[in-house]
N, C-alpha and C positions, 0 to 999 in steps of 0.2 A: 544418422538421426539428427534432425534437425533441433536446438535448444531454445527453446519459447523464448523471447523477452520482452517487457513492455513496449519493446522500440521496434519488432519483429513481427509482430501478430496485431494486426489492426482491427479484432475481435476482442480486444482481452478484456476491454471494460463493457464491453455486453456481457461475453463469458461471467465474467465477474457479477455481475448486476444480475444474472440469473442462479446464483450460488458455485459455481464453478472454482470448488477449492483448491485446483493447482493452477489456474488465473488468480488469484487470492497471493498463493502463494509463490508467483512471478511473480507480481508485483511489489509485495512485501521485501522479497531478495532483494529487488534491485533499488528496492527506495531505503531501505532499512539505514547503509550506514551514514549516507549524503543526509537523510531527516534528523538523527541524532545526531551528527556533525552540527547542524543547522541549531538543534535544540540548543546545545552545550555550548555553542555561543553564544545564544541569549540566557540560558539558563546557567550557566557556568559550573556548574556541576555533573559529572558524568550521571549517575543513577538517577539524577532529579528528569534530565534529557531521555535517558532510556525509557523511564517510565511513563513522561510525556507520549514517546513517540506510540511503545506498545497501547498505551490505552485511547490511540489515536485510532492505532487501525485496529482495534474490537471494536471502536463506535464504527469506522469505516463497513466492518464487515454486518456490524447487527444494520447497519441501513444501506446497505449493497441493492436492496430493492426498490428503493427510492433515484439510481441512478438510472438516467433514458439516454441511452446513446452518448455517453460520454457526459451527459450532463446533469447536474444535481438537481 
């Protein structure tokens, strides 16, 4: 069985863009700790960066219809 990942499937953000919640949820996996990493050093607080990142990708997913082929 082969394991999806953003870097592996050259559908994932179509998949994604048409509600496809375990492209959703590939994506999420693989961005999740490198983005709060990212966060917590501008925001310097871990929970300030977490919550950044989660309510990043809720807006990511409620406007998932709005991406065409990889782009916004």
């Amino acid at each position: 069985m082969t394991i999806l990942t953003p870097y592996n499937d050259p559908n994932i953000i179509l998949r994604f863009s048409q509600g496809d919640e375990q492209a959703f949820r590939t994506i999420f996996n693989a961005q999740l700790q490198p983005l709060c990493y990212f966060a917590y050093k501008i925001l310097g607080q871990k929970e300030e960066a977490e919550d950044v990142v989660n309510t990043t990708f809720a807006v990511l997913w409620e406007r998932r219809a709005q991406f065409n082929n990889g782009e916004v």
